[in-house]
N, C-alpha and C positions, 0 to 999 in steps of 0.2 A: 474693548476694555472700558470698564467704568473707573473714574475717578472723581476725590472729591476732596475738600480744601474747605475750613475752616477760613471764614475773612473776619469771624469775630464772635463770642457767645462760644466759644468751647471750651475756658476754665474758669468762668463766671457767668453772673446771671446780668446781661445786658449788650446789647452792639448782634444778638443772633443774626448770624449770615451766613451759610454755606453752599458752596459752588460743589455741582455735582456737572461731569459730563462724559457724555453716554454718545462715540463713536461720532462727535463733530457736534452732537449736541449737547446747549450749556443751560443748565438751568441755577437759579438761585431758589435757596430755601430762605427765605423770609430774608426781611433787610430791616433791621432794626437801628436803633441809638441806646444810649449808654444811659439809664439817668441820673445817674452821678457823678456823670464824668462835663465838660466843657469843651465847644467848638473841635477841633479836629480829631483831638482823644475821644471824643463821644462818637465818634462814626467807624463802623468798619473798615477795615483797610482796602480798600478799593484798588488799590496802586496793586494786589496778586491779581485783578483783572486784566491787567496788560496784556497785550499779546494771547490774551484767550478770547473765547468767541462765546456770548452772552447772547443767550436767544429770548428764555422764559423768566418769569419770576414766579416762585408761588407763595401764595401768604398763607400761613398758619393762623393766623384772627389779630385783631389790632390792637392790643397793644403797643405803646414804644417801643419798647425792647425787641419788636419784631417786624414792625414796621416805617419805624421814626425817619430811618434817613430813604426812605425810596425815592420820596425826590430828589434829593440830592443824585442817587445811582442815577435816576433818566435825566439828570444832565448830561449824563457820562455819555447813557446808553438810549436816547430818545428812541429808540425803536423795539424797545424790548415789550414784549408781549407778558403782560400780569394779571395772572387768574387768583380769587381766593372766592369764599363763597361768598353769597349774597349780602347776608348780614354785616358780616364784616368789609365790605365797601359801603354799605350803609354807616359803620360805623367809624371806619376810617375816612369819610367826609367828613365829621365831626371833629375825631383827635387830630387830625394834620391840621388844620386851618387853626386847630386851637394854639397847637405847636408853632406854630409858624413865626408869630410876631418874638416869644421866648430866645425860638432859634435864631433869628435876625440878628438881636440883640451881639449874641455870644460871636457871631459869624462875621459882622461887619468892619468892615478892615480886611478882610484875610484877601492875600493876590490872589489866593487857590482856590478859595470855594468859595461858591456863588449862595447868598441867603435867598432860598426860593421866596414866590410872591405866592399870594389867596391865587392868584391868578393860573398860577404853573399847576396847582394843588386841585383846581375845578377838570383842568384839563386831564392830571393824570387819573382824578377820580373817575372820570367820564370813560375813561380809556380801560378800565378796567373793566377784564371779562369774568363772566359771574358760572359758578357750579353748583348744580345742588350737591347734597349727600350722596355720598355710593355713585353717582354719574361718571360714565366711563370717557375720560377725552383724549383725543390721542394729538399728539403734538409731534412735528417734525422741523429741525433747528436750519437755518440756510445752509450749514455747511454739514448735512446729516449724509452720512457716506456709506448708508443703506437704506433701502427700501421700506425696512420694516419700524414703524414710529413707536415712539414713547408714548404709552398709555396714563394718566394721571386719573387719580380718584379723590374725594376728602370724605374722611370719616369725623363723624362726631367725635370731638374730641374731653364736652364736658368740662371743659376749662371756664368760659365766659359763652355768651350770644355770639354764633359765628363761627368758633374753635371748631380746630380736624387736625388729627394728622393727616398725612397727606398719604397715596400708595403710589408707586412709580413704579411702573410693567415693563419691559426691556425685553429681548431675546431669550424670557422663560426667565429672567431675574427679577422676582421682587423685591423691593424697598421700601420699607414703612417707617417714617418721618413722625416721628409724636409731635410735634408742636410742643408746647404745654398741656398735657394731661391728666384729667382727675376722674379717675375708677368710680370712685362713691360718690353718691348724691350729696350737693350743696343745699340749702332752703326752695333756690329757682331750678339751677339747674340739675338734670338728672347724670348719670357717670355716664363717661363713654363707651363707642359701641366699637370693636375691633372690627378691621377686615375677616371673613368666614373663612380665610386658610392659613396654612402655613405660608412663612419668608422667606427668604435667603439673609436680609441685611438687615437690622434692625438699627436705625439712629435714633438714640434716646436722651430726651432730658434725667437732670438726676437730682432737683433741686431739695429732695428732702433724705438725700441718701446719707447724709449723717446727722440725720435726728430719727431719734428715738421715737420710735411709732408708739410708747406710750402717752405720749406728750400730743399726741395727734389722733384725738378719739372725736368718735362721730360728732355729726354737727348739734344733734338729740342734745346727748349728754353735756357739750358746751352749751347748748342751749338752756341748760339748766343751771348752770352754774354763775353762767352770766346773768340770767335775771336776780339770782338771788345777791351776787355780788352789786347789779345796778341801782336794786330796791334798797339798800342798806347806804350806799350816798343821795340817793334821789331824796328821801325819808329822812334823811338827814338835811333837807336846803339846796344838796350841791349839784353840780350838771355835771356830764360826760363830755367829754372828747373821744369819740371814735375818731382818729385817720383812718382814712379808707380810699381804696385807689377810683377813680371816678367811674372806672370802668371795669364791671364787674363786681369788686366789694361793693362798692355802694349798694346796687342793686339787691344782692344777698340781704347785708345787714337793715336795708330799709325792712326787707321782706319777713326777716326773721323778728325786727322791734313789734311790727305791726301785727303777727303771726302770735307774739309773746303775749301784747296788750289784748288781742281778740279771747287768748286764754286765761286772762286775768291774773297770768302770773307776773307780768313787769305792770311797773307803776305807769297809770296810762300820764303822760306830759309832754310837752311841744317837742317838735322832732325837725331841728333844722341843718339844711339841704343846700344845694349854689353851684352854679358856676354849669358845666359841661355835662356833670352826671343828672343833673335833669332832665335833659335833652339825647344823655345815651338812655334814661329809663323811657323815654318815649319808643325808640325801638324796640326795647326789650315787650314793651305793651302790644304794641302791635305787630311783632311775630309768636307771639304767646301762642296760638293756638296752631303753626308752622313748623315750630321744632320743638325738641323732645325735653318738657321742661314741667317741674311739679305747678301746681296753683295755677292753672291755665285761666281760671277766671278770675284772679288777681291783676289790678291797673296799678299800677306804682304810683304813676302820677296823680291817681285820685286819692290816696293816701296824703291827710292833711300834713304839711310842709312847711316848715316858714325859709323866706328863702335869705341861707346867709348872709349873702351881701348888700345884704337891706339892715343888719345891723352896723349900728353908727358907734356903737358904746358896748364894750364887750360888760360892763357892768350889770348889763339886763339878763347874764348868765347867774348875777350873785341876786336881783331881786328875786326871778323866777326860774327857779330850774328846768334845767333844756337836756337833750341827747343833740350833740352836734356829730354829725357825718360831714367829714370835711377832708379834701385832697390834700397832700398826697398823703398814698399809705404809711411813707419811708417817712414822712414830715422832713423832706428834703428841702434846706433852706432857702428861705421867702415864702416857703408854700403856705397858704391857709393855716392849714394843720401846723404850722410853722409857729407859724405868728401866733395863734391860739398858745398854742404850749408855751410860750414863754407867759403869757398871762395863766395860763391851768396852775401851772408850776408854785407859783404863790399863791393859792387858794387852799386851806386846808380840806374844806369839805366836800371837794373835786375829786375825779377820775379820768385820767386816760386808759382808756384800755384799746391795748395794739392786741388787731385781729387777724392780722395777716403776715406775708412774712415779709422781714425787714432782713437788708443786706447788713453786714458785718462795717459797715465803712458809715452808712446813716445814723442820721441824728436819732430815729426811730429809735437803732439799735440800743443807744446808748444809755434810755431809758427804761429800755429791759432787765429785770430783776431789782431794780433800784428801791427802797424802801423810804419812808418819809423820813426827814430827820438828813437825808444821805446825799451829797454835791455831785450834778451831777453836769457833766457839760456837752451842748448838743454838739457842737462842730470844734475843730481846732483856733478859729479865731472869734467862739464867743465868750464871753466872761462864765464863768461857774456860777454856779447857785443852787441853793438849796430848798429839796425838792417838798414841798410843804403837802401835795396834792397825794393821792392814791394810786400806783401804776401797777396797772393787771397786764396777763396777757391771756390772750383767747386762741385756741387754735380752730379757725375756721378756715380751714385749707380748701384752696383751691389748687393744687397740685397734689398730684399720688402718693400715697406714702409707697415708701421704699420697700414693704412686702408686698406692694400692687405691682408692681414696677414687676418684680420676682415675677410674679402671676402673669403680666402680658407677655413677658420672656418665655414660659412653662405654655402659653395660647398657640403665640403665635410661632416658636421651634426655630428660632433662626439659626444659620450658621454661622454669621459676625455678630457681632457687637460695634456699634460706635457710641460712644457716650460722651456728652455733651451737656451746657447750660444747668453747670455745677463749679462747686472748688471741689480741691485734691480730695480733702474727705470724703465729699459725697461720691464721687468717680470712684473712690476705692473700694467703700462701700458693696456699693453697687456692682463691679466688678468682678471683686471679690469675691462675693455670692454668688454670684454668676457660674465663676469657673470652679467654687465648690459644686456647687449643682449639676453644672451641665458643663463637664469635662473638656467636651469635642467641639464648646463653641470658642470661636477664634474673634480676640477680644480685642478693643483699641480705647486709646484715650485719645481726643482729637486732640488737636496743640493749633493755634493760630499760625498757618501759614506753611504747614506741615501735610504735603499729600498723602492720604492713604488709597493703594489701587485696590482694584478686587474686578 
């Protein structure tokens, strides 16, 4: 019997973690944190580990939300065995050690959980075993009570540098694990590639399953709209604020400023940068010609840069106009992105424009649709104010829209459904569509802490 459990990431987008086990063997699917959430609420629940027997982990690519508390679990579980592909341990030495001192912070005091050190973080990156693409690995759990092993695969997943779903082989049972998955090409990356058969079990993210796939047209067309929209404040005196997540938008939007300026349709002007995502475009440079990605002879970092946090006086945005790419995407409070927008805010000849997508609960969000003239307030404990600046939004998705989604369900013929790393809408959605389409497949919505067998 297979079974599998949700420890966190099944009716929202943050905390991804699910236990799957397969005749004594236990594996996790990604082990994330929350980022909007705080110390023990931000971490999957660990405590349905008890009394179950934890062998594997596998990683989906690194971001937080998929990988943020793994240290934290090999305190629990020091001997657990973690595979993701190359890139992404390349990359996840990077975000955890960046995470770390954040995490301390929120952690310290707690009797229960221990704040990991740089130190714990060298070790487990060390410790991590590495897969290419499509490579077949077979894994057997201490307490596997047959013979015949677990096969694990990762496929390009087109998300970020790194991304797969994952395939899991069993006694003639597949299971194909999307990660985060985006079908259609980004500016860097190109779509994902499916496994070449049919499933049995499909677990699927759903995170744009209730939006409207007109709202989410190629990256071409937003490409168009946004220079004409950046030209008309730049031309005006005033600079942008893109939020962008350090890992992955950044890299995009650097690609597509520079991609615009080279066409002469965005105003060429200083393009400043900071912090972690220089250091993730460093790998992105040099797996460029490794994995499956547009502009192979594109360097990021040789794209002139100035670097943020070398600004002392956010004023030098009002003498000369700037494009800031700056963390987080969500502009989740203190961040960069943070701090800026309350100074954007007051500027009339300004822009923010949000490119990615922002959770319902974020400061991000709350500057969605907002028109000048209109009070607008980022969090529950800051004062209001009104918003004098510009506020666009861009859809440059990096996850599938919801008729892709249809499409890999119509590829790959499964018999389940598990749907996951969405709210109620998009799970319905998605669903929904499903069992109009394809009658005979037998559907679930995960729930946190809720087994489903099969």
């Amino acid at each position: 019997m297979i079974k599998f459990l949700p420890l966190g990431g099944a009716d929202d987008i943050g905390a991804s973690c699910y236990f799957l086990e397969m005749d004594g063997t236990g594996i996790l699917l990604d082990c994330g944190i929350h980022p909007r959430k705080k110390g023990r609420e931000a971490l999957p629940d660990f405590s349905l580990l008890d009394n179950l027997n934890l062998d594997f982990v596998l990683i989906s690519h690194a971001h937080q939300d998929h990988i943020g508390s793994l240290p934290f679990l090999v305190q629990k579980f020091p001997h657990v065995i973690i595979t993701s592909t190359i890139q992404t341990k390349e990359i996840a030495e990077i975000t955890l050690h960046n995470a770390a001192n954040i995490l301390k912070e929120q952690f310290e005091g707690d009797e229960v959980i221990t704040p990991y050190s740089h130190e714990e973080i060298d070790l487990i990156v060390r410790s991590i075993k590495t897969s290419a693409y499509n490579e077949k690995n077979e894994m057997k759990g201490l307490r596997h009570f047959t013979d015949e092993p677990v096969k694990i695969s990762f496929h390009d997943a087109g998300h970020i540098l790194g991304s797969a779903g994952i395939l899991i082989e069993y006694k003639g049972e597949r299971i194909f694990y999307t990660g985060d998955i985006k079908f259609s090409s980004q500016q860097i990356m190109k779509g994902a590639i499916l496994p070449g058969y049919n499933i049995d079990t499909l677990i699927t993210e759903t995170t744009y399953g209730a939006t409207d796939s007109e709202h989410l047209s190629t990256w071409d067309s937003e490409a168009k709209r946004f220079a004409n929209s950046a030209n008309k404040i730049l031309n005006k005196g005033g600079s942008i604020l893109i939020p962008a997540f350090a890992l992955g938008k950044t890299q995009e939007i650097l690609a597509l400023l520079i991609n615009l300026q080279e066409k002469r349709v965005l105003t060429e002007i200083d393009i400043y940068t900071g912090g972690v995502g220089k250091e993730i475009s460093k790998l992105y440079d040099k797996n460029k010609y490794i994995v499956n990605r547009n502009f192979k002879d594109m360097d990021l970092n040789k794209i002139p840069q100035i670097d943020l946090y070398d600004v002392d006086d956010y004023q030098v945005f009002l003498k000369k106009p700037g494009i800031v790419l700056a963390s987080s995407g969500m502009m989740i409070e203190n961040t960069a992105s943070y701090k800026l927008a309350n100074f954007w805010l007051n500027q009339k000849n300004f822009g923010i424009f949000i490119v990615g997508y922002v959770d319902a609960d974020s400061p991000g969000f709350q500057l969605l649709n907002k028109k000048q003239g209109e009070s607008v307030q980022l969090t529950s404990f800051s004062e209001p104010t009104i918003v004098h600046c510009r506020i666009e939004r861009f859809y440059f998705a990096s996850h599938s829209k919801r008729e892709e989604l249809l499409y890999m369900v119509d590829q790959l013929k499964p018999k389940r459904v598990i749907l996951l790393h969405g709210d109620f809408e998009s799970k319905s959605w998605l669903g929904g569509n499903i069992l109009n389409k394809y009658g005979n497949i037998k559907m679930h919505s995960s729930e946190v802490g809720k087994w489903i067998l099969f």
